[in-house]
Structure formats: C-alpha cells, structure tokens
C-alpha positions as a Markdown table, in Angstrom:
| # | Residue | x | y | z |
|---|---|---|---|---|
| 1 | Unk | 89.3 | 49.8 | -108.8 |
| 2 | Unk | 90.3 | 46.3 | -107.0 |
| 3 | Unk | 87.2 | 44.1 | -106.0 |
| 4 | Unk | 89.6 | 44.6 | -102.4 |
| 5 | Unk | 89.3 | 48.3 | -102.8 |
| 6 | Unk | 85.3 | 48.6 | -103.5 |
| 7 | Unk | 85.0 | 46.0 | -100.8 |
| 8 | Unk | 87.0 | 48.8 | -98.3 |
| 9 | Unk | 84.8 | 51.5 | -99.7 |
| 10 | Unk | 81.5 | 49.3 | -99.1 |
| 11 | Unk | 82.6 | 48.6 | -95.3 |
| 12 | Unk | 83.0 | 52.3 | -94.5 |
| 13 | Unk | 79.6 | 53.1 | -96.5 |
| 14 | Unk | 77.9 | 51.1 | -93.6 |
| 15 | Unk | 79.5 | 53.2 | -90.6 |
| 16 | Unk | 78.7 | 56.3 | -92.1 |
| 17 | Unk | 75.7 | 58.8 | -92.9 |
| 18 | Unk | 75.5 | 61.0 | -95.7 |
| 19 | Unk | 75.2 | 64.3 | -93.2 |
| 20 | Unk | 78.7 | 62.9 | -91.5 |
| 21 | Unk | 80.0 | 62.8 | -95.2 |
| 22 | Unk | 78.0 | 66.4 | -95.8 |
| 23 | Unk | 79.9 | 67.4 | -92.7 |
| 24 | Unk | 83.5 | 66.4 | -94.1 |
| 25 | Unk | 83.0 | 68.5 | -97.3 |
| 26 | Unk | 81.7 | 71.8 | -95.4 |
| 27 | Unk | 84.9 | 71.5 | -93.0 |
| 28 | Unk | 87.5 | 70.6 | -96.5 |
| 29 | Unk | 87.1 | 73.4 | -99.4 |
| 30 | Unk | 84.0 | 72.1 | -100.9 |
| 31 | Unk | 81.1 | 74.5 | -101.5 |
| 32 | Unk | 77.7 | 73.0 | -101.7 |
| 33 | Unk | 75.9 | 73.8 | -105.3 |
| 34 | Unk | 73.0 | 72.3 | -105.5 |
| 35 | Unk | 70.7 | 70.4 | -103.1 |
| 36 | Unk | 67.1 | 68.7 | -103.6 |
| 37 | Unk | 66.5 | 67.8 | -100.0 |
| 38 | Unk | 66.3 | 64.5 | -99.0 |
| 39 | Unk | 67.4 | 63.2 | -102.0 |
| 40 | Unk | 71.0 | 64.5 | -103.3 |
| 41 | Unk | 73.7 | 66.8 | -102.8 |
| 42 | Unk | 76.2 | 68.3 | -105.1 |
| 43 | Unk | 79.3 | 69.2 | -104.1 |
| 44 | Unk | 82.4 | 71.5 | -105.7 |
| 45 | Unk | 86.1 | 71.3 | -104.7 |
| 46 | Unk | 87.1 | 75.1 | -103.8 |
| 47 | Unk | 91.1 | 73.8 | -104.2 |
| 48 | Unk | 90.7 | 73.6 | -107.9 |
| 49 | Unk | 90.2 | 76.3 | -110.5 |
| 50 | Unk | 86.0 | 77.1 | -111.4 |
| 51 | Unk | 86.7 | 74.6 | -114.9 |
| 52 | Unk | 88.6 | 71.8 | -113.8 |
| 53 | Unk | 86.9 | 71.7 | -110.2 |
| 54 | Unk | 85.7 | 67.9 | -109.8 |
| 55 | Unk | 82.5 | 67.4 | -108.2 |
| 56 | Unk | 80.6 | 64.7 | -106.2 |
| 57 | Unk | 77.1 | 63.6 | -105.3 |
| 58 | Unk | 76.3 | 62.9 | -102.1 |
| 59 | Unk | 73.0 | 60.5 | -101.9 |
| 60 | Unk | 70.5 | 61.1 | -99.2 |
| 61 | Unk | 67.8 | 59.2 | -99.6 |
| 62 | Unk | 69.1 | 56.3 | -97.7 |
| 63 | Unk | 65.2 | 54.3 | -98.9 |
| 64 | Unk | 65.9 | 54.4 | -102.1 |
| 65 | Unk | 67.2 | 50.7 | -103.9 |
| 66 | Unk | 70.2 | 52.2 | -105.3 |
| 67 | Unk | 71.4 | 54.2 | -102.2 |
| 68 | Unk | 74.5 | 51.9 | -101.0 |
| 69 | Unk | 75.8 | 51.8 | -104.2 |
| 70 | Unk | 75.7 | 55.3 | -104.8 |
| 71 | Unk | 76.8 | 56.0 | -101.7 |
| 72 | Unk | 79.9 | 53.7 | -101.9 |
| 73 | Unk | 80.9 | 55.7 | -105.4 |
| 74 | Unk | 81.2 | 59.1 | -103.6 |
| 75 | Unk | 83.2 | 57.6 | -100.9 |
| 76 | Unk | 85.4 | 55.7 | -103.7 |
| 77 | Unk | 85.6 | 59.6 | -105.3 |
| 78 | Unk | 86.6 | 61.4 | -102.8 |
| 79 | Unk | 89.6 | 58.9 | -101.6 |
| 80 | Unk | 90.7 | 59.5 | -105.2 |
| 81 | Unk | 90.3 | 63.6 | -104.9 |
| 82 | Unk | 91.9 | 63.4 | -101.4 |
| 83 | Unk | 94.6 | 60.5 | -102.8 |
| 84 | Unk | 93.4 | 58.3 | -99.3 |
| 85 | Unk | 92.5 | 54.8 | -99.2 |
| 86 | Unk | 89.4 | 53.8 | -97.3 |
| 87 | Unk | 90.3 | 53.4 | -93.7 |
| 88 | Unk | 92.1 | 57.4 | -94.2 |
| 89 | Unk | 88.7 | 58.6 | -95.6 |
| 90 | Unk | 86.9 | 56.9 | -92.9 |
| 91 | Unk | 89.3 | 58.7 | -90.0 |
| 92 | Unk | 88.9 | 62.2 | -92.3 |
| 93 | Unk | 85.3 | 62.0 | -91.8 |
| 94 | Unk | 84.7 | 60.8 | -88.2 |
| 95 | Unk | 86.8 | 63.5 | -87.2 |
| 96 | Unk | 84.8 | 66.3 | -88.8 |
| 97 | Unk | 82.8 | 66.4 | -85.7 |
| 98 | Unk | 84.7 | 63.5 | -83.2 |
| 99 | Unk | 87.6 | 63.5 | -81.3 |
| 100 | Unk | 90.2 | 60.5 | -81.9 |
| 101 | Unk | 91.9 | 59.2 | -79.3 |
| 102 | Unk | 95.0 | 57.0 | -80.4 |
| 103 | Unk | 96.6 | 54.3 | -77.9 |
| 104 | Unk | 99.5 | 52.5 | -80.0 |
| 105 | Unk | 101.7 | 49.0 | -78.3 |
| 106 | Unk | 104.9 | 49.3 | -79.4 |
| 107 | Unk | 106.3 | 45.6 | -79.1 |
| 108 | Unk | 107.9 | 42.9 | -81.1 |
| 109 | Unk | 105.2 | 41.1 | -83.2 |
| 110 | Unk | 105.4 | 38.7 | -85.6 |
| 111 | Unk | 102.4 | 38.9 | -87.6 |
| 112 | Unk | 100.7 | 41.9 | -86.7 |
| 113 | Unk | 98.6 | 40.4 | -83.8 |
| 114 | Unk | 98.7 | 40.4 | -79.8 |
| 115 | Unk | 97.5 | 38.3 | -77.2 |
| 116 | Unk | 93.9 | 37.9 | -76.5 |
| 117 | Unk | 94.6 | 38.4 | -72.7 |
| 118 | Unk | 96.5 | 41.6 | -73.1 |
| 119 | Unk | 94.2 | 42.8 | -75.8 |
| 120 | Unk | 91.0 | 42.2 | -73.2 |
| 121 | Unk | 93.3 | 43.9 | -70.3 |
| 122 | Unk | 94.2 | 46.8 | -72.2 |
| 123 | Unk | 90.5 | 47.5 | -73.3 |
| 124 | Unk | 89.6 | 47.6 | -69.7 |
| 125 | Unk | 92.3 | 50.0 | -69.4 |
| 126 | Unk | 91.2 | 52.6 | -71.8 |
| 127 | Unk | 87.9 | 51.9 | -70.4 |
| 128 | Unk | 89.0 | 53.0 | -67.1 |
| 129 | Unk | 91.3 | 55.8 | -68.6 |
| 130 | Unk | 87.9 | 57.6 | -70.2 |
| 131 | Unk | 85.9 | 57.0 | -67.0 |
| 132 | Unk | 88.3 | 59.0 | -65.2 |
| 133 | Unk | 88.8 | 61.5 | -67.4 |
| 134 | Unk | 84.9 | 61.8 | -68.1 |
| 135 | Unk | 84.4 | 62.0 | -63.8 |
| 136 | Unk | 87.3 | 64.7 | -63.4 |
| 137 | Unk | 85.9 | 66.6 | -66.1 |
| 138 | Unk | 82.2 | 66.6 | -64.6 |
| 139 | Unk | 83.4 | 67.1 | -61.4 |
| 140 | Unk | 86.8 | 67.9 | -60.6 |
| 141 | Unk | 86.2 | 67.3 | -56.6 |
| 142 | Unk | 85.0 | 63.6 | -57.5 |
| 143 | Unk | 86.9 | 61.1 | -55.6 |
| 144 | Unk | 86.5 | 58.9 | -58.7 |
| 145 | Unk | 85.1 | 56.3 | -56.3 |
| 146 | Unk | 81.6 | 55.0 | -56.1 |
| 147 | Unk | 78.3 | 57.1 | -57.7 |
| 148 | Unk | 79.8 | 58.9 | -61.0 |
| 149 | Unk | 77.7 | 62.0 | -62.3 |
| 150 | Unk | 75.1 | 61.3 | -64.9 |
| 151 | Unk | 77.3 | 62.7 | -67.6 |
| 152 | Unk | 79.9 | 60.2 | -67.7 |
| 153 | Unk | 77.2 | 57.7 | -67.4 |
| 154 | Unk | 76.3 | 59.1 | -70.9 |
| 155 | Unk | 79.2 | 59.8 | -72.3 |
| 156 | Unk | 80.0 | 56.6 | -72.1 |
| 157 | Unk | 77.1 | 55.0 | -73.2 |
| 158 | Unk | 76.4 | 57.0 | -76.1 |
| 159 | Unk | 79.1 | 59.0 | -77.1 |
| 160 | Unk | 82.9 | 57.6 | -76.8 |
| 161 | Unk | 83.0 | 54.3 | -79.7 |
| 162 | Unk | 85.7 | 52.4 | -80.4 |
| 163 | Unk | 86.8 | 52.6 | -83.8 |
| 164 | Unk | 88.6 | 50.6 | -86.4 |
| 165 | Unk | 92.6 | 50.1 | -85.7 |
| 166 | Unk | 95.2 | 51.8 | -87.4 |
| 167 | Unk | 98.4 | 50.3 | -88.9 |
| 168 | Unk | 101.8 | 50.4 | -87.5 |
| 169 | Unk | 102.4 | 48.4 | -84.5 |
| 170 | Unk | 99.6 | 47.7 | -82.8 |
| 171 | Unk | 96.8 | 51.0 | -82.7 |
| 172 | Unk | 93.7 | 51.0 | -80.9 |
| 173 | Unk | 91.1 | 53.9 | -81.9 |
| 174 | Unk | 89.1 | 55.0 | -79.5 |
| 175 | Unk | 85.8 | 57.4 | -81.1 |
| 176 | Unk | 84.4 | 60.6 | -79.3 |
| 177 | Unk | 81.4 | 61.8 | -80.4 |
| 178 | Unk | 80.8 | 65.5 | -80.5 |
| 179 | Unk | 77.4 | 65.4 | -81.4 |
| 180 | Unk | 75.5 | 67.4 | -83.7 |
| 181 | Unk | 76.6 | 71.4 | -84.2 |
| 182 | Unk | 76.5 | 73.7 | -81.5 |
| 183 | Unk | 74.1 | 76.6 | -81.8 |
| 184 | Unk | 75.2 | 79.9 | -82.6 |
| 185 | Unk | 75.8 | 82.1 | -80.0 |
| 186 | Unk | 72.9 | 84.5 | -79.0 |
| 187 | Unk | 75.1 | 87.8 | -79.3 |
| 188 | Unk | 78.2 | 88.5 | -80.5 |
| 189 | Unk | 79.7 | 88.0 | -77.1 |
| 190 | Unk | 78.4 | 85.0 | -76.1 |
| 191 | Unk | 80.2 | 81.5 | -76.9 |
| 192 | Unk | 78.9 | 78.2 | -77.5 |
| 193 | Unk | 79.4 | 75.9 | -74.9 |
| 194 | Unk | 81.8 | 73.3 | -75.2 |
| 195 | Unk | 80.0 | 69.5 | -76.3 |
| 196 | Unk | 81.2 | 67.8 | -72.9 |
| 197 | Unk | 82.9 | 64.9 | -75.1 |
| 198 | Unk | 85.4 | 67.3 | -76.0 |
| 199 | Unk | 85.6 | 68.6 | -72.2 |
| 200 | Unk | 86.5 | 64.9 | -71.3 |
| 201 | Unk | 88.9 | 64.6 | -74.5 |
| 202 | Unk | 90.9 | 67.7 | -73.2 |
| 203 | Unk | 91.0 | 66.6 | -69.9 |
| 204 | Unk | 92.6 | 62.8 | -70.6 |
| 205 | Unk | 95.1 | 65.0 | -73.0 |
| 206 | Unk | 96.1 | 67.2 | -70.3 |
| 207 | Unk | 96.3 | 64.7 | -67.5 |
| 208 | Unk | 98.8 | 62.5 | -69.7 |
| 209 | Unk | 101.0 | 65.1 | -70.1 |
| 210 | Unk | 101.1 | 65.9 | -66.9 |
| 211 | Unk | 101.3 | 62.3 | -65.6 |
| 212 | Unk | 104.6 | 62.0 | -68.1 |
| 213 | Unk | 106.2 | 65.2 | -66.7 |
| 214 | Unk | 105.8 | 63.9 | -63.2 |
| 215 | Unk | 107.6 | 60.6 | -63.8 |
| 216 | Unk | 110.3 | 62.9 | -65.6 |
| 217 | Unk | 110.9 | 65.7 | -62.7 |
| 218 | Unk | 108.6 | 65.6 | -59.8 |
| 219 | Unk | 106.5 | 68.9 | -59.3 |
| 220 | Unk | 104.6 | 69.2 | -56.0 |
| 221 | Unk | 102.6 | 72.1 | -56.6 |
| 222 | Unk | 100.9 | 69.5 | -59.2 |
| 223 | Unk | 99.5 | 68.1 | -56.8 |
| 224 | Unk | 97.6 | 70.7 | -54.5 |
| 225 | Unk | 95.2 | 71.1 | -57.4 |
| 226 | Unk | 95.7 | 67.3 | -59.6 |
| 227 | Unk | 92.2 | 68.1 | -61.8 |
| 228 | Unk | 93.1 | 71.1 | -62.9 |
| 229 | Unk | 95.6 | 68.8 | -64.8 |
| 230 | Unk | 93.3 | 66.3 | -65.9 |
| 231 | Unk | 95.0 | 64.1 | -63.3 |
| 232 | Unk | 93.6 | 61.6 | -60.8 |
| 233 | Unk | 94.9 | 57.9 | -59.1 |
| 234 | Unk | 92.7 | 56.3 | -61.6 |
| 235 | Unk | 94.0 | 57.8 | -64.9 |
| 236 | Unk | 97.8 | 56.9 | -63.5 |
| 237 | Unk | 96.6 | 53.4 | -62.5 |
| 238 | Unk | 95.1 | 52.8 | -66.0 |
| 239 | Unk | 98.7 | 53.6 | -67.9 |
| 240 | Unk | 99.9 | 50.9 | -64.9 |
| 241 | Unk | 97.6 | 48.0 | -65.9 |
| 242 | Unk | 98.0 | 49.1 | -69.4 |
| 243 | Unk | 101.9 | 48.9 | -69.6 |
| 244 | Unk | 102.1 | 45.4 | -67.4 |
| 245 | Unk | 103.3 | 43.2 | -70.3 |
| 246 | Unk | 107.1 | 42.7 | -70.2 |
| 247 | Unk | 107.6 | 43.1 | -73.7 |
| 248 | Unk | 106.3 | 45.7 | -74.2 |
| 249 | Unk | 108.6 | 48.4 | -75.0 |
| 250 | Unk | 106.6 | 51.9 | -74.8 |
| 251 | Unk | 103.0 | 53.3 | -75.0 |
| 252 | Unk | 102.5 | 56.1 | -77.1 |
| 253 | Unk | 99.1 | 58.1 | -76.8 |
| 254 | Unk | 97.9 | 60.6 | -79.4 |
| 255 | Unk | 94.7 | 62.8 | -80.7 |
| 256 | Unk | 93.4 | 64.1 | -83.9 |
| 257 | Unk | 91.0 | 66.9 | -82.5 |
| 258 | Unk | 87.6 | 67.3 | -84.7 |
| 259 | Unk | 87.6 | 69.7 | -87.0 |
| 260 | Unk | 84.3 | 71.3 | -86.2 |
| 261 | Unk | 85.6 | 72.7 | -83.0 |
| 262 | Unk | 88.5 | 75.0 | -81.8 |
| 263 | Unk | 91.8 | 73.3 | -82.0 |
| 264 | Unk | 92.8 | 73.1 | -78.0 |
| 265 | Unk | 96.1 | 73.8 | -76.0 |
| 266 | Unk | 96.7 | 70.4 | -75.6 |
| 267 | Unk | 97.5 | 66.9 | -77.2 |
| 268 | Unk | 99.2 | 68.4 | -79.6 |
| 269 | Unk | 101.7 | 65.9 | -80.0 |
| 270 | Unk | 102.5 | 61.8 | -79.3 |
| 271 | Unk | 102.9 | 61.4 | -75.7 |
| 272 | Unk | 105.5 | 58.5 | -75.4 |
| 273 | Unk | 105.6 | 56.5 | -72.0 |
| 274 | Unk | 109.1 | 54.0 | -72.1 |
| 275 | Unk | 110.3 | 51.6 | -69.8 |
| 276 | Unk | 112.1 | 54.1 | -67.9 |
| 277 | Unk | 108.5 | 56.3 | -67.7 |
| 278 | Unk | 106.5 | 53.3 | -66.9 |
| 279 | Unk | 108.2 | 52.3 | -63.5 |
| 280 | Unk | 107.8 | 56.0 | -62.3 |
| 281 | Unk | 103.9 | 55.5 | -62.6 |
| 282 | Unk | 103.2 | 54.0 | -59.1 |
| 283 | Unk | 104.8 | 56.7 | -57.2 |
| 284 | Unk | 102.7 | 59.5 | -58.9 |
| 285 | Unk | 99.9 | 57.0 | -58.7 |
| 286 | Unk | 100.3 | 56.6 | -54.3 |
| 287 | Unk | 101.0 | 60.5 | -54.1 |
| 288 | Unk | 97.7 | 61.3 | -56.2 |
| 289 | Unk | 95.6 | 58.7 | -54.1 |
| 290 | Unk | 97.0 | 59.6 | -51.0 |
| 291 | Unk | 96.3 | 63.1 | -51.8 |
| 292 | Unk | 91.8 | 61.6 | -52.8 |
| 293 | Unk | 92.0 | 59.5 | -49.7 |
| 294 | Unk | 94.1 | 61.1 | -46.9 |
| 295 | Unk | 94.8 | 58.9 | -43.7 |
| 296 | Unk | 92.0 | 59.1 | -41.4 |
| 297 | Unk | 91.5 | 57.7 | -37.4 |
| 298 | Unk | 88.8 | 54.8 | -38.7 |
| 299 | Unk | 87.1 | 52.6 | -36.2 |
| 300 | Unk | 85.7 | 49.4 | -38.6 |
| 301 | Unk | 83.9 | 46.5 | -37.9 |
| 302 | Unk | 83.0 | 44.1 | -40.4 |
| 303 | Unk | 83.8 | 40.5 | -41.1 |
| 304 | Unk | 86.6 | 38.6 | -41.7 |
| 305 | Unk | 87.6 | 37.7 | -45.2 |
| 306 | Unk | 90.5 | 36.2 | -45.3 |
| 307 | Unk | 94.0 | 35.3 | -43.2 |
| 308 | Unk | 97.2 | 35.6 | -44.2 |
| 309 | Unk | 99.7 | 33.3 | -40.9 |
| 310 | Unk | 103.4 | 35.5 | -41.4 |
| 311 | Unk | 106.4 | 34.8 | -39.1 |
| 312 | Unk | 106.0 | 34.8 | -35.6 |
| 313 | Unk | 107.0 | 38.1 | -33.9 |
| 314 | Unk | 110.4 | 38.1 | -31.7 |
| 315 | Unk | 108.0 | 37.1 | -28.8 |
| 316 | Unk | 107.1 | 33.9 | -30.3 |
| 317 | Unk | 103.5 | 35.6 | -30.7 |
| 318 | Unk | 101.3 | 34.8 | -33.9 |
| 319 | Unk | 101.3 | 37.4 | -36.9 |
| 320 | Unk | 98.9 | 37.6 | -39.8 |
| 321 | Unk | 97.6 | 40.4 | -42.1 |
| 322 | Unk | 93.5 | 39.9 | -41.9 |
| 323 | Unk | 91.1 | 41.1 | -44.9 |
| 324 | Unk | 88.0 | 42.8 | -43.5 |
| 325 | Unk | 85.2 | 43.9 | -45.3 |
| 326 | Unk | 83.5 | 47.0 | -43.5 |
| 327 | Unk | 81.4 | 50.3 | -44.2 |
| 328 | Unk | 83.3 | 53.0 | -44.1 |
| 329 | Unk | 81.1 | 55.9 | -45.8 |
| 330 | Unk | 78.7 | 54.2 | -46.9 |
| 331 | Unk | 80.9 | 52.2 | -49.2 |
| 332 | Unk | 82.0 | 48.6 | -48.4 |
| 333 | Unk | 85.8 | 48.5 | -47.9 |
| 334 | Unk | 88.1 | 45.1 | -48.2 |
| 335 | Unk | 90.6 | 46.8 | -45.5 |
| 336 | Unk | 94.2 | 44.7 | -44.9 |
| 337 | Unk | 95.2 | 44.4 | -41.5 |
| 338 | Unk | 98.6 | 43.7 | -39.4 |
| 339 | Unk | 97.9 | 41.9 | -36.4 |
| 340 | Unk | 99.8 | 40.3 | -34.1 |
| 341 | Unk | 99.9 | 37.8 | -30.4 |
| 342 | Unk | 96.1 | 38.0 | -28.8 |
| 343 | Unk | 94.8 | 40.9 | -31.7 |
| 344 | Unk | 95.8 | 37.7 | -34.6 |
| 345 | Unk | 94.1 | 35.2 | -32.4 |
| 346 | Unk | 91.0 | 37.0 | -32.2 |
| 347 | Unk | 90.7 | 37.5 | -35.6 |
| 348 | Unk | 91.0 | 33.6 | -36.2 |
| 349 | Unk | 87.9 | 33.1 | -33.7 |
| 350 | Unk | 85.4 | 36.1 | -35.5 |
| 351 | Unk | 86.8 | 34.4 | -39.1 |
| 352 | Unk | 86.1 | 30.7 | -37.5 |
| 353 | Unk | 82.4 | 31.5 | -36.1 |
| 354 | Unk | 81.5 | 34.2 | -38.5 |
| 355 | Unk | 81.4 | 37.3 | -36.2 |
| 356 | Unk | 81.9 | 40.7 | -36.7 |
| 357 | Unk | 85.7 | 42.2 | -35.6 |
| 358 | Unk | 86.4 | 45.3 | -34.7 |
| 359 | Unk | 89.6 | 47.2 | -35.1 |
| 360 | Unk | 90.5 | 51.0 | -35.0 |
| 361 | Unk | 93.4 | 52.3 | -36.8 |
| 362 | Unk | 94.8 | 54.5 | -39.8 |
| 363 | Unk | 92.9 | 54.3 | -42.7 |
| 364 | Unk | 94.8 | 54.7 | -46.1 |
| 365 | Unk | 95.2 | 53.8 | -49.6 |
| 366 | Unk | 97.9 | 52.2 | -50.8 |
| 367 | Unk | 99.7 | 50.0 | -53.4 |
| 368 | Unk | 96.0 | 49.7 | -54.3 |
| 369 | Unk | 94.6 | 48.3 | -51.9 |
| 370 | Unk | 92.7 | 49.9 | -48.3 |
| 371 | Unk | 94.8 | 49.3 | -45.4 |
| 372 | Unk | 94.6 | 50.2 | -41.9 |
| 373 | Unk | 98.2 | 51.5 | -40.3 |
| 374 | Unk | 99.7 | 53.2 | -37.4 |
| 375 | Unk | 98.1 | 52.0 | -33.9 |
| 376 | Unk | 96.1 | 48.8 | -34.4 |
| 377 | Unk | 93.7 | 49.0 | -31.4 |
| 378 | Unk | 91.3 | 45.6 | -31.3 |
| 379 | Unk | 88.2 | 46.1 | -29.8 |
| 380 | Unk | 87.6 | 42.2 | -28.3 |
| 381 | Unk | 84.7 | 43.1 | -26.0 |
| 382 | Unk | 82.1 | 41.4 | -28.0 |
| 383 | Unk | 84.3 | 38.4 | -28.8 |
| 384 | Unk | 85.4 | 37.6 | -25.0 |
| 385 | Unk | 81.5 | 38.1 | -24.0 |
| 386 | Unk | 80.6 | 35.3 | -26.7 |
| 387 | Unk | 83.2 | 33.0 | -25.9 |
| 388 | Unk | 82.9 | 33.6 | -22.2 |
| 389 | Unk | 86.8 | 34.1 | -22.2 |
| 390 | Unk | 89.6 | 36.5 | -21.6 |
| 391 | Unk | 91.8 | 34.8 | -23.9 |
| 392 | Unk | 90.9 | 33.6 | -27.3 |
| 393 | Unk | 91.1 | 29.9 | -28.5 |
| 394 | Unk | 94.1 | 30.2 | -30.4 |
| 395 | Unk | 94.9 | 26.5 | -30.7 |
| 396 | Unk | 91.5 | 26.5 | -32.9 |
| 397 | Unk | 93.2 | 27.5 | -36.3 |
C-alpha cells in the first residue's frame, strides 16, 4: 500500500469507532465469530464460500498502545475485500446508521475549487434548508419564524455533521445521525418509532421534490396542505440563495439512506434544479409565504428606520417607501412602507426627532421582505400634538 493510501486509511481511523465499523459488517454479509469484549472482534465474509471466506479483526480496546494501528489495518482490509478506497469505505460506514445528504455545484471550475464567498453562502444555505426541514418535521403548523421546537434545536446541535466532500464537480456532504439502534418493538404489532433525524431527512427529500414539480407544472392543491410535502417558504428560499451565482449551471440534490433503517418512498433519485428550474423558485417561494403569512388589517407603530425620497407623485407631492421597525406578535418586524404628500412628510419628522409613527394598513410578506399594502392610513395625532402643528415641517429633510 502507498504511504498516500495508509495516510487515507489513518484519516478515516480518527472519525470512526470500532462499534460504527461493527455496525457496517452486521448490515454487509459478515457474521460475527468470535468476540472477547472490549478487546477484539472477528469477523467472516458470508459472500464467500466457508474455506476461502477472508476475515477481519476489529480492535476495541481503543486504550491499548497499539489500537490506531490496528485499527487502521482493518479499515485498509476491508477497502481491499469491498475493492473501495478510503473516502468510499468511510461513506459505506457512516451510512450504516446516518443519513447522507448530497448537494453537488455544477459549474465551470478550473481546478477543482470555488469561491470562498459562495462556499460561506451556500453553507448558510444548507443550514437554513435542514432548519426548515427539522421545524416542518416537528411541527408541521410551524410558521418557521421565531421560537423553533426543542428538537430541531437538537438535531442540529448534535445530530446533522457535515461530512467530507465528494469528487465530481463540486459535492458537499452533509451527515445525519440516526443514533444508536432502535429498541425492539414490545409485541409483534408494535413498531419502533422512527429516530427523528430520519423524520427530518424524509421531509427535506420530499419537499425538494415537490418544490421541483411546482416550478415544472404548478399544482394548487399543493398548497392547501405545503408540510405534508415537506414544503415551506424557507426550504424554497434556501434553493434561491443557494443557486444566486451566475455561473452556476444546476444544483443537483441527492441521499444515500442508512442502512439500518427502512428504505423510504422518497429521495430515491438526483433531484436536478437548472437554470430554467431556478428562476421558477420565487414564485413557489411568495405563494408558500403568502400562504404562512396571509395579509392581515395591521395597525403598527414603531420607529423609523430608514427613508427611501422616489419621484414626486402627479401632484407634485413627496413620495418615499419608510422602514419601520414594530411589534407585531410579539416579534419585531422591519415593515416597508409607501407613503406619499403629508403621510411622507410625517414620517421625515418621527425619523428626524426619533418618535414613534403610526400607520395602519395590509400586512404581507413579500419578495422577502414585510410590507404594509392596500390603504395606508397615518395616524399623525401624536406627531401634530408634539409639534404643535397641523402640517408637518416638511422643508426639514
């Protein structure tokens, strides 16, 4: 073997146990012959006739001084039983009892790499893709706003990983963690429950199929029950941020499902989102978030953020979009809002002087951002009592 090769072999030894590796052989044709516990395994492969059937020790006692090495010659023996290098024996064995997730840029590269930026960005992305998955799967009347259940929390502390990538492209691995086996059911009727990792795993599958099919032929009943898809604003606006590079020419997603647990209905095979997908994804994306955040009669008052000065109105009257930060809910809102003549003006004074504005109109969400539509009623009452005025100070911009 290469020093490159038993280099490979000695980098997986350290991201894996010897019950992950016992695992793998249960789940692969190899019967367990002997074992002195907490010290050694040995293992048969059932594929081979009783004489020529090779065999391999698996070390356990991870204290002992010659442990790593050991460990690193199973490992070597069982890519060479299995005819896999390394990284394939790695992948093998994680997904004895872990779900792999498989998000592949397909883009002209030079030399294998990407940018920094757009690998940081599309991290955050997959991020955001689990978190909504993990929330739709805990609770599939989440608004996947604000407070998440204390399952995702979890799940995505401790049990989704990102693993090493793959070749071919560019191929990020994302890692989810079954944990250990499930107990046997009490009767014969009774099933184990399903490890919520793999709850979360089948819900991101089925909510990018689903997201691809709308972009392809636009099904409304979809949408009068999106979680029962897997689908929510979130997931869609994830694949958005994700896809944002211009040269990039598709996104393909696809799983490898553990092989501990049943094999699911879904994810079955590479979901593929091209340029002609892609610029589909912000009208599923307003439909689904319309559909979390209906329009609602809001009242807000809050302060002024920001002001944006547009084209005066036909009038000659001013006209601005203001930014104001409110509580609608219990949640603080950055609402845009069209104003225009005396409403605009009044806006510039509670921006100026730091008071609170007022403003009544239809709350929605869309092109990702809060805004406030239909009838803009401003509530100035407070403002003309401060400033002793009927008219605001308009020349004080």
């Amino acid at each position: 073997m290469s020093r490159s090769a038993f280099d490979s072999y000695r980098e997986i030894a350290s991201a894996l146990t010897p019950p992950a590796v016992s695992q793998f052989l249960a789940s692969h044709d190899w019967e367990l012959e002997q074992k002195h516990p907490e010290v050694r395994e040995v293992w048969r492969y059932r594929s081979a006739s009783l004489a020529t059937a090779p065999r391999v020790m698996v070390p356990l006692a991870t204290d002992f001084a010659d442990f790593t090495p050991r460990f690193v010659d199973t490992l070597e023996s069982l890519g060479h039983i299995h005819d896999w290098d390394a990284g394939q024996l790695l992948e093998h064995i994680i997904a004895t009892r872990a779900d792999l997730f498989f998000v592949r840029l397909d883009q002209e590269m030079i030399d294998g790499t990407i940018p920094f930026q757009q690998a940081e960005k599309t991290l955050q992305a997959i991020l955001k893709l689990m978190k909504s998955a993990a929330t739709t799967a805990a609770d599939p009347n989440h608004p996947n706003k604000g407070r998440r259940p204390t399952a995702v929390n979890e799940f995505l502390e401790e049990d989704v990983r990102l693993g090493h990538t793959k070749r071919g492209s560019f191929v990020f691995t994302v890692v989810s963690r079954l944990g250990e086996t499930n107990p046997q059911p009490v009767d014969g009727h009774e099933q184990p429950a399903m490890p919520f990792p793999r709850q979360v795993m089948e819900t991101l599958a089925r909510g990018l199929e689903t997201a691809k099919l709308l972009t392809q032929s636009w099904d409304q009943e979809a949408l009068s029950s999106p979680s029962s898809r897997g689908l929510s604003a979130g997931l869609v606006e994830s694949l958005e941020e994700m896809s944002q590079p211009q040269h990039l020419r598709s996104l393909e997603f696809s799983f490898e499902w553990a092989a501990a647990e049943r094999r699911p209905d879904v994810g079955l095979a590479t979901i593929t989102l091209d340029r002609d997908t892609i610029v589909e994804l912000p009208r599923v994306r307003e439909q689904l978030a319309r559909r979390e955040e209906p329009v609602r009669r809001e009242r807000l008052a809050g302060l002024v953020k920001s002001l944006t000065r547009e084209d005066s109105t036909s009038n000659g009257g001013e006209a601005g979009t203001a930014i104001i930060a409110a509580e609608v809910n219990r949640k603080t809102l950055r609402v845009h809002v069209p104003l225009t003549g005396s409403d605009h003006n009044w806006a510039i004074m509670a921006y100026e002087r730091q008071l609170p504005f007022t403003v009544t109109g239809d709350l929605s969400y869309e092109r990702r951002a809060w805004r406030l539509t239909g009838r803009i009623e401003v509530d100035s009452s407070f403002l003309r009592h401060l400033s002793g005025s009927e008219n605001p100070d308009s020349g004080s911009s």
